[in-house]
C-alpha positions, 0 to 999 in steps of 0.5 A: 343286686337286690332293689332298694329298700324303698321299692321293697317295703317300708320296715314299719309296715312289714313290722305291721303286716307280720303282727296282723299274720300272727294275729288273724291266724292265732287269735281273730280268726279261730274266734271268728272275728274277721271279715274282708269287705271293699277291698280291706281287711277288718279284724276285731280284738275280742277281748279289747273290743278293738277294731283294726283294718289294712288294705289288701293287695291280694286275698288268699284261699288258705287265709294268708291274706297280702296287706299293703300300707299302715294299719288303722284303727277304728275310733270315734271320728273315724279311722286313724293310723296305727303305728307298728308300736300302737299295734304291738301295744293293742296285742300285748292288751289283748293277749294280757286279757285272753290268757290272764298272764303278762310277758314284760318281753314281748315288746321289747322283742317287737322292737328289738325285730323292727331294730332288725329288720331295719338295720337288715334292709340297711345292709341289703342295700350295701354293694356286696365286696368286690371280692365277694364270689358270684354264689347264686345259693350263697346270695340266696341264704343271705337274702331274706331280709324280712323273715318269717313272716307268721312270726312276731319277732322274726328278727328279734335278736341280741347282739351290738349293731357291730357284731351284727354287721360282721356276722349277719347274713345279710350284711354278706359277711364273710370271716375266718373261724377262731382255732382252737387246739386240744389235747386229744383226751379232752376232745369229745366226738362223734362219727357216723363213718370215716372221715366224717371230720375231716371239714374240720381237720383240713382247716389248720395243722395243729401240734401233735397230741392235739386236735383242732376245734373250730369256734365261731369268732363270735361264740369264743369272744363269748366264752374266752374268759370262762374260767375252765377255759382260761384254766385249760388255756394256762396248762396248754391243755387248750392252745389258742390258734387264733383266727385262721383257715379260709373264709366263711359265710353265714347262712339265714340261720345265722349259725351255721357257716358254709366255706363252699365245700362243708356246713359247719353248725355252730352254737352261738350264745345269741338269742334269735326270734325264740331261744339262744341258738346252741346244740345242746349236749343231746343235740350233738349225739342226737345229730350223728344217731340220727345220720346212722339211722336214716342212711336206709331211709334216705337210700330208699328215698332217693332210689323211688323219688328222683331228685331227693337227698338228704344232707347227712350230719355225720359228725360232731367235735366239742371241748370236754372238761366236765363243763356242760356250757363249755361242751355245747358252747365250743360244740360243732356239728358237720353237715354235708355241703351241696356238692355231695349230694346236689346233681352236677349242672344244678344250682341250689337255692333256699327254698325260703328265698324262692318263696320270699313275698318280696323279691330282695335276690335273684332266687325269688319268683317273679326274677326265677321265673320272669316272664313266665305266663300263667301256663309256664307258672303251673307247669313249673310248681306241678315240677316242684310238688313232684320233687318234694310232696312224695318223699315227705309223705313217704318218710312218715307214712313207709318209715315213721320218720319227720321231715321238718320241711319248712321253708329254711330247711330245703335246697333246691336245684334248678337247671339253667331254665330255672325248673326244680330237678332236685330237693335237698332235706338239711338240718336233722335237729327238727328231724324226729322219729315215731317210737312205735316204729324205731322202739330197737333204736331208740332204746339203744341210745342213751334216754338224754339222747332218745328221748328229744329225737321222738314225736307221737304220731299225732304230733309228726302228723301235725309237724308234717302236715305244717311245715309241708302245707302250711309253712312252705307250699303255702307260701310258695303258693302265694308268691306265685300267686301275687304274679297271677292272682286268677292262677290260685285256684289251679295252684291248689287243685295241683297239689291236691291232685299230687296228695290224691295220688299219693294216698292211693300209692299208700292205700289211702291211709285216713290222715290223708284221706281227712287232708283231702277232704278239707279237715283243717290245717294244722298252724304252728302258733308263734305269736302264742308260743311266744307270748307263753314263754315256750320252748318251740318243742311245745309250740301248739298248733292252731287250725285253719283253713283248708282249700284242699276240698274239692267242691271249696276248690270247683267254687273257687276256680268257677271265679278265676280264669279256666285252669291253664293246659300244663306246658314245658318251661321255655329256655331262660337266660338267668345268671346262673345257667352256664354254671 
């Protein structure tokens, strides 16, 4: 049972503190108006000559500092508290005078997030159903609570409280999907190999002639009355099934359900942190090209990096009556479950929730590794770093592929100790090719469908070297950090030894070579992003620190406690180890 709101955080302050992260690493700190000093945070908007300061729980090498109680501003008698509203406000200001452009959304998307994030901690809190399954990576998809906190609107979201509360993630939601029959010439699907839709044709027997079409209840409530679709429906060219088939559960992107066995990813016309979440018609096609050309890739990485897979998409299924919303609307893609590709004996856990700051379930750090002393701390992310920073860098450098590594996008299977055995890569829409390495494919495709599935070498660099670096392992980092601050030194010189090893194994090829020497860090830029009304394919990138250097790591280190010798993690009881 995840702790009480109240041990937690406040939702004001972690509202707060996710606004400050956007600002300090988009806007002060590039332009160098920032400075720690007795313990606090002080922070100056250039633009609106406004003075803001936060206490600190923790400082950090990387600049993603740990806050901790209201923010203040400064005024003339003094310092005075500042609301997550006021804080909205004063970077709404500040934004308004820097780029010269207004975004009339941006704080109601605040509120709509500080909406979120309340109702997210309400439910938390809620005993799960009796009948809910002990599901220890099920428990871990719906626990982050608070989301991504480098975003200003993680939780902004469109939607009545009710739908939220039958279909969040956080509230342990679990449903049935709608079924749809369709006559098999206005179905439109694709395959990378047999039987790759059969998690879609074991849900319900439909007549013959037809084929099914499950629908997220949500989406078909949405979409019912479309007037193609009510066309279809009165000829029986389409059959509403209604609810059937087993329960689902949604996972932390919301959309896509998982029952246990298969992944089924599923368009929802909802609007969550940026964009409407559908799979659009390229998507779709793009989802399956992607599996048939990554099958080498993926075997030859499994076969040199123990302990990594990757979860195929090898199908999709949609309604085709010449109607694009009603194609990617009604549009499902399959996507392996776990039991095809994690070991036997393991557990998966979202990554995202194993890096959580705050311990909102059993996967976050400090339950994962409870008691573990700084020794036991490192050799359990030196374990990690092998699993997952070799295959990454592999993909870009041997086959000119873009892993999105983030945080929501990687499984990890512990053993009964809680030590990292396996990675599971998942969700190919972030997944990119270099043209200069795929020409003969791509040009194979339909452009629509190539075209989106590409990024330029400098660009795959950057995406690599963020969600890698900067979204995971840095995050991951600090919530081992926050257990014992004097270790961040080590934590770094750790996965700087495993870069350093991986650019002589690549013949030191001169991105790495750069990465290695402290050249800055490439930030996605959300809050700016955001404010620029872009679509998250044309986010720019800020640049921030790198403690990767050596002599900025020996400096760092000379103040925190000697580096511990690496040591086997001792048995554990967790609550899942006889699984």
């Amino acid at each position: 049972m995840p702790p009480s709101r109240t041990v937690v955080a406040h939702p004001d302050h972690v509202v707060a503190h996710t606004l400050l992260n956007c600002l300090l690493r988009e806007v002060s700190t590039p332009e160098r108006h920032t400075t720690v000093l007795d313990g606090r945070l002080l922070l100056r908007l250039p633009h609106s000559d406004t003075v803001l300061r936060v206490a600190l729980r923790r400082t950090s090498l990387i600049g993603a500092h740990r806050f901790s109680g209201p923010v203040t501003e400064r005024r003339d008698a003094g310092w005075a508290e500042l609301g997550w509203r006021e804080l909205a406000e004063r970077i709404d200001g500040e934004l308004r005078l820097r780029t010269g452009a207004a975004n009339d959304e941006f704080l109601e998307q605040v509120a709509a997030s500080h909406a979120g994030v309340s109702a997210a901690l309400d439910l938390a809190d809620r005993p799960a159903p009796d009948d809910a399954p002990d599901d220890p990576y099920l428990e871990s998809e719906q626990s982050l609570v608070f989301g991504h906190r480098f975003h200003p609107t993680p939780k902004a979201r469109t939607g009545s409280a009710g739908q939220w509360r039958r279909f969040a993630p956080e509230a342990r939601a679990r449903f049935p999907l709608h079924h749809l029959a369709v006559r098999r010439e206005l179905v439109r699907e694709e395959t990378a190999r047999a039987g790759a839709l059969a998690a879609l044709d074991r849900q319900r027997t439909v007549p013959d002639g037809y084929r099914l079409l499950p629908a997220h209840p949500w989406q078909y409530a949405m979409l019912r009355d479309h007037p193609a679709l009510r066309a279809a429906l009165a000829r029986r060219d389409v059959l509403d099934l209604g609810p059937g088939g087993g329960d689902f559960a949604p996972t932390a992107s919301v959309r896509t359900l998982y029952d246990g066995r298969d992944f089924l990813k599923f368009s929802l016309n909802v609007r969550i942190t940026n964009c409407l979440r559908k799979n659009a018609d390229y998507e779709l096609s793009g989802a399956v090209a992607l599996t048939r050309l990554l099958e080498p890739v993926a075997h030859d990485l499994a076969a040199r990096f123990d302990g990594c897979e990757l979860l195929r998409e090898p199908g999709y299924r949609t309604l085709d009556l010449g109607e694009r919303s009603l194609t990617e609307g009604l549009g499902v893609i399959v996507r392996e479950g776990l039991a095809a590709r994690l070991r036997p004996g393991l557990t998966g856990l979202l990554a995202a929730a194993v890096a959580d700051e705050y311990p909102t379930g059993r996967a976050q750090v400090s339950r994962l590794l409870d008691g573990a002393g700084p020794e036991e701390t490192l050799a359990w992310w030196e374990a990690y770093l092998a699993l997952l920073v070799p295959p990454v860098l592999a993909a870009y450098l041997d086959h000119g592929v873009v892993l999105e590594p983030h945080l929501q996008n990687v499984v990890v299977g512990v053993d009964g100790t809680g030590l990292p055995r396996q990675v599971l890569f998942r969700d190919l829409e972030g997944t990119k090719l270099l043209p200069d390495r795929h020409a003969d494919a791509l040009a194979a495709l339909p452009t629509a469908v190539a075209r989106p599935l590409t990024y330029d070498r400098e660009r795959g660099w950057d995406r690599v070297v963020y969600c890698l670096i900067v979204n995971h392992l840095a995050e991951l980092l600090a919530a081992l950090a926050d257990r014992h601050p004097r270790l961040e030194p080590a934590l770094w010189s750790a996965l700087r030894r495993v870069l350093a090893a991986r650019a002589a194994a690549h013949g030191r090829p001169p991105a790495l070579a750069a990465l290695l020497a402290g050249a800055p860090l490439p930030a996605k830029a959300n809050l700016l992003t955001r404010w620029g009304r872009k679509a998250d394919r044309d986010a720019g990138y800020v640049r921030i620190a790198n403690p990767l250097a050596a002599d900025l790591l020996s400096e760092a280190a000379r103040s925190a406690a000697p580096r511990p010798a690496p040591a086997l993690l001792t048995a554990r009881s967790h609550p899942w180890s006889a699984q």
